[in-house]
C-alpha positions as CSV (number, residue, x, y, z in Angstrom):
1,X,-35.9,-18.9,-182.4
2,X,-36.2,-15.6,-180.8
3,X,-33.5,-13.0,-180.9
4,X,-32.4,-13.3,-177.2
5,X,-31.8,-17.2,-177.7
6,X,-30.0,-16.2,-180.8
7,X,-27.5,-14.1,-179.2
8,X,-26.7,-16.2,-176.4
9,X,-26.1,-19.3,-178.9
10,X,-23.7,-16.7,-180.8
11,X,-22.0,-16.1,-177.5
12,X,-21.7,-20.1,-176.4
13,X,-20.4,-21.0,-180.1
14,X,-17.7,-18.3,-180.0
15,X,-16.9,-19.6,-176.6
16,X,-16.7,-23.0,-177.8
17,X,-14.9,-21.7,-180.5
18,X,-12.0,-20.1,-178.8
19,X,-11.9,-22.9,-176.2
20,X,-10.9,-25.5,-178.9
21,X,-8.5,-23.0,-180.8
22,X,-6.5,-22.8,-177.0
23,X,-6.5,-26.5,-176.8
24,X,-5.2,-26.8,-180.6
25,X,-2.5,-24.0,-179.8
26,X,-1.4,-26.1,-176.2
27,X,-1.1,-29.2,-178.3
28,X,0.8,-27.6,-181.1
29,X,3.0,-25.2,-178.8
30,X,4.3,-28.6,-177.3
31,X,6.2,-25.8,-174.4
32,X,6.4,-26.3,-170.7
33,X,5.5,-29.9,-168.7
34,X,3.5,-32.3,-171.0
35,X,1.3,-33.6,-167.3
36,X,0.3,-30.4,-166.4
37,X,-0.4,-29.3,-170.2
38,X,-2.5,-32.7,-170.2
39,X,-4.3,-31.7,-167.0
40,X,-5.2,-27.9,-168.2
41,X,-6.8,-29.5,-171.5
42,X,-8.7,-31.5,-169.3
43,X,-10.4,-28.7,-167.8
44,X,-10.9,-26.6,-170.8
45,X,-12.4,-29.4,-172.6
46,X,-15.0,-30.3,-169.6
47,X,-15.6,-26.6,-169.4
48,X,-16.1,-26.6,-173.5
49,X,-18.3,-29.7,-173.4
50,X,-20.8,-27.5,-170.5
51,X,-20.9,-25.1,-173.2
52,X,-21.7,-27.3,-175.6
53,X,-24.6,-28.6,-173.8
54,X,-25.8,-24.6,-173.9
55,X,-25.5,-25.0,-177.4
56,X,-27.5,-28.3,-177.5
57,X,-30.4,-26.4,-175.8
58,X,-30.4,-22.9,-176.7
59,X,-30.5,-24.0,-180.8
60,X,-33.1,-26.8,-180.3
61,X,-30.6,-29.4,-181.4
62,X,-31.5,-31.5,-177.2
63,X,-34.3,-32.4,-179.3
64,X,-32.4,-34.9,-181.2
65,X,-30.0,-35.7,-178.5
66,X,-31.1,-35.3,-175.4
67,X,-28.9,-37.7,-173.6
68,X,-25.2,-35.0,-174.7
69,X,-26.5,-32.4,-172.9
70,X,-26.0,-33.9,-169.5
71,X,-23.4,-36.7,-170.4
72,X,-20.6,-34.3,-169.3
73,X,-22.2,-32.8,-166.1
74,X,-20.3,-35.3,-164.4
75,X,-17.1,-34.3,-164.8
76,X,-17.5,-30.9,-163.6
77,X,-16.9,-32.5,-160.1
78,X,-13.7,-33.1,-161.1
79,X,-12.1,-29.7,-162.4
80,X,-11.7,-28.9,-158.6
81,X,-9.1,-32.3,-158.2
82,X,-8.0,-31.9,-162.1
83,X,-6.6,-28.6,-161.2
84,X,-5.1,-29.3,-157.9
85,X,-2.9,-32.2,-159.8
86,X,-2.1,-29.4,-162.3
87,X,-0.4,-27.0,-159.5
88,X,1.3,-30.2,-158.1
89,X,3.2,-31.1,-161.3
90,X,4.2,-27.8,-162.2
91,X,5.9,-27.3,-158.5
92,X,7.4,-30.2,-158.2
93,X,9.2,-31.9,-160.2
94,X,9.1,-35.1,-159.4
95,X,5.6,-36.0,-158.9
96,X,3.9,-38.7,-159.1
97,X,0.4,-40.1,-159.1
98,X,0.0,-42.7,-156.5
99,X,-3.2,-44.9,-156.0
100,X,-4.6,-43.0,-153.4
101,X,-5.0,-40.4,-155.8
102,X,-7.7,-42.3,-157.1
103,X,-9.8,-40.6,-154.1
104,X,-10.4,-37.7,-155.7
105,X,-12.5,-39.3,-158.6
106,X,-15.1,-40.3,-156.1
107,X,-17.4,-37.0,-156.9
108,X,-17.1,-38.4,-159.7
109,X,-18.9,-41.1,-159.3
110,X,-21.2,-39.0,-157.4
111,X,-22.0,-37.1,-160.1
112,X,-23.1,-40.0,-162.0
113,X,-25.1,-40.6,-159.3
114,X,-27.1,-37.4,-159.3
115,X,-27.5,-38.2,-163.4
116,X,-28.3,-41.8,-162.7
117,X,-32.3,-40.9,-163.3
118,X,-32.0,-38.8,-166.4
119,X,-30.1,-41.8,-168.3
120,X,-32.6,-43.7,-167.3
121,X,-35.7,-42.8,-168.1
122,X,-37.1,-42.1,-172.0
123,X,-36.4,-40.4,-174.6
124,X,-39.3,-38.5,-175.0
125,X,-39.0,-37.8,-170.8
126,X,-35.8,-36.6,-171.4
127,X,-36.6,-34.2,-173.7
128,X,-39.5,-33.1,-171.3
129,X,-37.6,-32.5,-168.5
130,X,-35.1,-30.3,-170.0
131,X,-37.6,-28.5,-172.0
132,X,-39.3,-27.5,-168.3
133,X,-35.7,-27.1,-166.9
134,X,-34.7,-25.0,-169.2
135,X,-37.4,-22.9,-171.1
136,X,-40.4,-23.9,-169.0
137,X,-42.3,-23.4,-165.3
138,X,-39.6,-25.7,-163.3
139,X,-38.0,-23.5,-160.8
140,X,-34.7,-23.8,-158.5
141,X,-35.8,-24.3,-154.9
142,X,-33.2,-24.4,-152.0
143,X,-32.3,-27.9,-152.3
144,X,-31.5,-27.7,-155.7
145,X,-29.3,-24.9,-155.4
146,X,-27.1,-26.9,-152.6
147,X,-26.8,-29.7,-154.6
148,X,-26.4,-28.1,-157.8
149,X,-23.7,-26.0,-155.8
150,X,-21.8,-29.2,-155.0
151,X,-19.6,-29.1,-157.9
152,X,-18.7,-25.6,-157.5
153,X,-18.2,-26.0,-153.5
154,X,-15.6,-28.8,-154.5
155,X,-13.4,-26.7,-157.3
156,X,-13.6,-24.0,-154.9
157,X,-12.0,-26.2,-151.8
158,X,-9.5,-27.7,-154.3
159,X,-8.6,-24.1,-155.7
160,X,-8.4,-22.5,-152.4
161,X,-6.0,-25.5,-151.4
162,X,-4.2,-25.1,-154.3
163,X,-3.5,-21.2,-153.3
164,X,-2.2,-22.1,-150.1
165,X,0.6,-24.5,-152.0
166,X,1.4,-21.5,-154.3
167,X,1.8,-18.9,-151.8
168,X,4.2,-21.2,-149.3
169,X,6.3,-22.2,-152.2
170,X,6.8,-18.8,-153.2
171,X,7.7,-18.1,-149.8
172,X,10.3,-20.8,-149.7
173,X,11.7,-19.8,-153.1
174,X,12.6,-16.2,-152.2
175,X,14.9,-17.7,-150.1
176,X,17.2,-19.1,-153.2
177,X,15.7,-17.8,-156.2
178,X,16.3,-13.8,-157.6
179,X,13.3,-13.7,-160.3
180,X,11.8,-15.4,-162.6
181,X,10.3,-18.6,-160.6
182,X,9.1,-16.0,-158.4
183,X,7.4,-14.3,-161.4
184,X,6.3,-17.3,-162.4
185,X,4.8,-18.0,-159.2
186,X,3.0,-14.6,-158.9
187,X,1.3,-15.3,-162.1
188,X,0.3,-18.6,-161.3
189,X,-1.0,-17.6,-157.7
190,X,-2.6,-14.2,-159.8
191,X,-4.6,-16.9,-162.4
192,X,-6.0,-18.9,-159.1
193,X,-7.4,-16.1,-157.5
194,X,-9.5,-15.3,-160.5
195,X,-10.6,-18.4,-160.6
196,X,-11.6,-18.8,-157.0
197,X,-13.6,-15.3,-158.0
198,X,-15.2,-16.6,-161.0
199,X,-16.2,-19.5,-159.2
200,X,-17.8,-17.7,-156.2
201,X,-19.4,-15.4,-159.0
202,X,-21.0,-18.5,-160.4
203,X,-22.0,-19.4,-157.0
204,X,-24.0,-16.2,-156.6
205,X,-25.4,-16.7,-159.9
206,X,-27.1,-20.1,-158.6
207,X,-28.2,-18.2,-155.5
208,X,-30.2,-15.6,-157.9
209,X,-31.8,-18.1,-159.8
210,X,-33.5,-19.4,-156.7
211,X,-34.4,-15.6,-155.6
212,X,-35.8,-14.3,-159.0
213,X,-36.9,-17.7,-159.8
214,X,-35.1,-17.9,-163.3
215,X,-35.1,-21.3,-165.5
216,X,-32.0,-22.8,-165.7
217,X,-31.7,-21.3,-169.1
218,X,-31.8,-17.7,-168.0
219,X,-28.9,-18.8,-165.7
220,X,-26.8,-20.7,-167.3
221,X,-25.7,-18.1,-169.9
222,X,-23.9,-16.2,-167.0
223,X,-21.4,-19.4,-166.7
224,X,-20.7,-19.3,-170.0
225,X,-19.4,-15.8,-170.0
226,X,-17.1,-17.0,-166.5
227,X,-15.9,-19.6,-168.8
228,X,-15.4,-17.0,-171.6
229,X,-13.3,-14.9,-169.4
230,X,-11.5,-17.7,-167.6
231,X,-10.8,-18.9,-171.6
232,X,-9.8,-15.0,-172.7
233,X,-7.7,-14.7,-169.4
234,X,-5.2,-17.8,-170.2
235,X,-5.5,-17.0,-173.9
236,X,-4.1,-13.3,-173.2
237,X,-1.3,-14.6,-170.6
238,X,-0.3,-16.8,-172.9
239,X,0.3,-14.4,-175.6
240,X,1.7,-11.4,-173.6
241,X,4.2,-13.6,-171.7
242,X,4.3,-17.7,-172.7
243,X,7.6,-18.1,-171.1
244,X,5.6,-17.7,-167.7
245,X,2.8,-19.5,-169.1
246,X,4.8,-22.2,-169.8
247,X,7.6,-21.8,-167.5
248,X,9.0,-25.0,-166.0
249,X,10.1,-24.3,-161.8
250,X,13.7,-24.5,-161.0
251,X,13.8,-27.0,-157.9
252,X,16.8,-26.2,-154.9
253,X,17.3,-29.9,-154.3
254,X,20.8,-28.8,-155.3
255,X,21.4,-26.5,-152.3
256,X,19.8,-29.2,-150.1
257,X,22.9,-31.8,-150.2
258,X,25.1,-29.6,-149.7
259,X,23.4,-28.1,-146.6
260,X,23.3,-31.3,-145.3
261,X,26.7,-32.3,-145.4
262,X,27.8,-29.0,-143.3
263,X,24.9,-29.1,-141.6
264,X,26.8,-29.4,-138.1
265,X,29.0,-26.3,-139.5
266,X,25.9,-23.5,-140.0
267,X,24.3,-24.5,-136.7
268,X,28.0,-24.2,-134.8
269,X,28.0,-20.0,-136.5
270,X,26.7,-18.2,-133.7
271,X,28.3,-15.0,-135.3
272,X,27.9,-13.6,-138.5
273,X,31.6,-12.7,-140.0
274,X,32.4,-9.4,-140.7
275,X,35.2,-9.8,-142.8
276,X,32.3,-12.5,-144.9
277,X,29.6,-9.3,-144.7
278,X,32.1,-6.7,-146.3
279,X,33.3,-9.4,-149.0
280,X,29.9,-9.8,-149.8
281,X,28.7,-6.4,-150.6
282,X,32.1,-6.2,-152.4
283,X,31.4,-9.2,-154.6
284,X,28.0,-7.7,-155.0
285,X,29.0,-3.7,-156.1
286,X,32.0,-5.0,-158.8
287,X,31.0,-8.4,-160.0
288,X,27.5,-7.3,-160.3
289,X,25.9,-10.9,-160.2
290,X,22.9,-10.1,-159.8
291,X,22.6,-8.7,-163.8
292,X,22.2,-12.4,-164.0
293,X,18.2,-12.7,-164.4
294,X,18.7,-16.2,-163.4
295,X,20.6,-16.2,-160.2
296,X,20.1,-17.8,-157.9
297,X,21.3,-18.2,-153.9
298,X,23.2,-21.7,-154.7
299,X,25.4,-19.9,-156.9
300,X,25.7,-17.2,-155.6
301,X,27.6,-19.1,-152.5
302,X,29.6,-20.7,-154.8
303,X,31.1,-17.6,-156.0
304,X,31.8,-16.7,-152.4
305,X,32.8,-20.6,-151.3
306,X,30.4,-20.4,-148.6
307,X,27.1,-22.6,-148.1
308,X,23.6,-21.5,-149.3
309,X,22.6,-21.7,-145.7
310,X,25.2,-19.3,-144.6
311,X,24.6,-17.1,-147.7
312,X,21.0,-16.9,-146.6
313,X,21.8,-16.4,-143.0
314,X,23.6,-13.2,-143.3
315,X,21.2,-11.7,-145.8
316,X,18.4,-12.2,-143.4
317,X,20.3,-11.6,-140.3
318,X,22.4,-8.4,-141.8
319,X,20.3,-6.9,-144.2
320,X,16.8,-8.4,-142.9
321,X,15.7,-9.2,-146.3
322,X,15.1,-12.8,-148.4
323,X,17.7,-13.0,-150.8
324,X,14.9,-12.6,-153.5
325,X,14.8,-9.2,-151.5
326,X,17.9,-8.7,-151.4
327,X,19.7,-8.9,-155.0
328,X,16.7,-7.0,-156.0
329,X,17.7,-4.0,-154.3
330,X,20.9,-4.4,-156.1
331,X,19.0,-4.6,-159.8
332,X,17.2,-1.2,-158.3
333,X,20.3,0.7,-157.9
334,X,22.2,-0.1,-160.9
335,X,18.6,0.7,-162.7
336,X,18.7,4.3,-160.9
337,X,22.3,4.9,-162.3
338,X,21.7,3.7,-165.9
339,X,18.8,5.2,-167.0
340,X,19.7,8.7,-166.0
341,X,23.2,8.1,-168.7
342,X,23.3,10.0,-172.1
343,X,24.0,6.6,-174.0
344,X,20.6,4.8,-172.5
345,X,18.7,7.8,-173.5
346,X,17.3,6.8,-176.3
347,X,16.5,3.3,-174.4
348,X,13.0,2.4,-173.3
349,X,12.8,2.1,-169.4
350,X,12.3,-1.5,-169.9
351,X,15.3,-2.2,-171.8
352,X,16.9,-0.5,-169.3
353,X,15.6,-2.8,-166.7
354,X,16.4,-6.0,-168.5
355,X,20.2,-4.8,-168.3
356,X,20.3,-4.9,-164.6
357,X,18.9,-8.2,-164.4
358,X,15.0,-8.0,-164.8
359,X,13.4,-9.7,-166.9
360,X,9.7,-8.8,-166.7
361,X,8.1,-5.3,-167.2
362,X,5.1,-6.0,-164.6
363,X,8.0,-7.2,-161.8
364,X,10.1,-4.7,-162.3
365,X,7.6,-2.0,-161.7
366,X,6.5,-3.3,-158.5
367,X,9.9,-4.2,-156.9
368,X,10.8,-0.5,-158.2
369,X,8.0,1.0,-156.4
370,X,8.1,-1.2,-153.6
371,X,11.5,-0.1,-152.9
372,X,11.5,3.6,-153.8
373,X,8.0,4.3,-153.1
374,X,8.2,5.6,-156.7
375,X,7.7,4.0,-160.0
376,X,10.5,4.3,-162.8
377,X,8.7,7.0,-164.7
378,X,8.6,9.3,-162.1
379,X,12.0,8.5,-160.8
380,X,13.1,9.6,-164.4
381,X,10.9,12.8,-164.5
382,X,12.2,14.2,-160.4
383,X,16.1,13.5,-161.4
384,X,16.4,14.0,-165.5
385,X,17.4,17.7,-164.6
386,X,20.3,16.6,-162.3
């Protein structure tokens, strides 16, 4: 074995490796919603057994087992559906898998299909063909790449659909929640858009291999390291913050009964009430409910005995914010008045933050710059003198 085959069967072992310690560590960690902790598993062990087959070839073990290598290849038409059933469960709730689901196993089949002659024919043919493919003179023409692109082209349609349901449900959210589903949220939507990039990457990767006319060995390393980082990535997260790895969504269904049964009063409002507006901010500047990291729009109308569709009306109408928006100003404020006391000076500004309500470092610098056009740090530095 020569010394470049060595080190990339040190790199797909260690990936292998770390792939099977995350799945242990999901398992064990038991946190969050057991479907969509079953689907994630999934992936990372279809994605583990493509490495695997890397391993197969790259130490000579094919030779004894030719069949494994390409056993799996399969399945990798189905991370694309796998994942979209893994952004429905964590957003709602109450989902369910219906038998029309079953639709989305059908490149499945179709990867079988493209298979179908390798399972077929000998042993010692086997061994042949992935000795050419791999190490030898076979080269990646055109058609080859599109239909070795297929998989890919599928995960990429699924993840890109998936986005879409992220984003709008974030949208909708910052109409009732003040935090950390929209954290949540962000991280999620953040984690499928390096995905989508990883995939493309890979993508590209096929399309080099038919320019420079690589073997598929040459190739294939490059997914592996994708893998590796899409691995590392949701290893990392998952350490620095597993209560938004593992979050589980608050749902609004709540607010929506009650909407409904004074449906006929919000629609008859034409004006907003002043006297409402200036009980509002009141509520807001001495019952400080928004140091609540938790709050949400619901409650907030309780507090006030109006609606949640009133509540949401006036923010948007008076103050022309989401109400996401809107109690986050409030967190800003009180931030801006803490930090500069004597008592919190010994504070960090993130223990400062989690006073007023914030309960994430990475959030509350952006909604503190996005606001001030200043992040905390230099906020402290321009008004420590005064």
């Amino acid at each position: 074995m020569d010394v470049i085959n060595l080190i990339r069967l040190s790199f797909v072992a260690a990936t292998i490796i770390i792939a099977l310690l995350l799945i242990i560590a999901t398992l064990v960690i038991k946190k969050g919603i057991k479907k969509a902790n079953i689907a994630i598993i999934t992936i990372i062990l279809i994605y583990t057994f493509s490495s695997l087959s890397s391993f197969l070839m790259f130490s000579g073990l094919y030779q004894e087992i030719p069949t494994l290598v390409l056993i799996g290849y399969p399945f990798v038409f189905i991370i694309g559906p796998i994942y979209y059933f893994y952004i429905q469960v964590l957003l709602h709730k109450n989902f369910k898998f219906k038998v029309y689901h079953l639709l989305n196993l059908i490149p499945l089949l179709y990867g079988f299909y493209i298979i179908k002659w390798f399972l077929l024919v000998s042993f010692d043919r086997k061994i042949s063909a992935l000795t050419n493919a791999w190490f030898g003179g076979h080269k990646i023409g055109l058609s080859e790449f599109i239909k070795y692109s297929i998989p890919n082209l599928i995960t990429l349609i699924y993840l890109i659909i998936s986005l879409i349901i992220i984003s709008k449900t974030a949208q909708k959210l910052k109409k009732d929640s003040s935090n950390t589903d929209i954290e949540y949220l962000s991280w999620l939507k953040n984690f499928t858009i390096l995905y989508i990039i990883l995939v493309v990457i890979d993508v590209i990767r096929l399309g080099l291999t038919v320019v420079y006319k690589w073997n598929a060995g040459e190739g294939e390393i490059i997914t592996n390291v994708l893998i590796s980082i899409l691995i590392l990535y949701y290893i990392f997260q998952t350490i620095k913050s597993p209560e938004l790895v593992f979050h589980k969504l608050s749902t609004i269904d709540e607010t929506k009964k009650d909407e409904a049964l004074k449906e006929n009063e919000v629609k008859s409002i034409v004006k907003i009430d002043t006297d409402f507006l200036t009980k509002l901010v009141s509520f807001m500047e001495k019952e400080k409910p928004y140091l609540n990291p938790e709050l949400k729009s619901h409650e907030l109308a309780v507090m006030l005995n109006v609606t949640p569709h009133y509540l949401s009306k006036v923010i948007n109408h008076e103050f022309h914010v989401n109400f996401y928006s809107f109690v986050n100003t409030y967190r800003v404020e009180e931030f801006k008045s803490k930090v500069l006391i004597k008592e919190n000076k010994n504070l960090t500004l993130s223990a400062v933050a989690k006073t007023v309500g914030f309960n994430s470092k990475s959030s509350f610098n952006r909604i503190f710059k996005a606001i001030t056009n200043s992040t905390p740090r230099e906020y402290l530095k321009q008004n420590t003198n005064l």
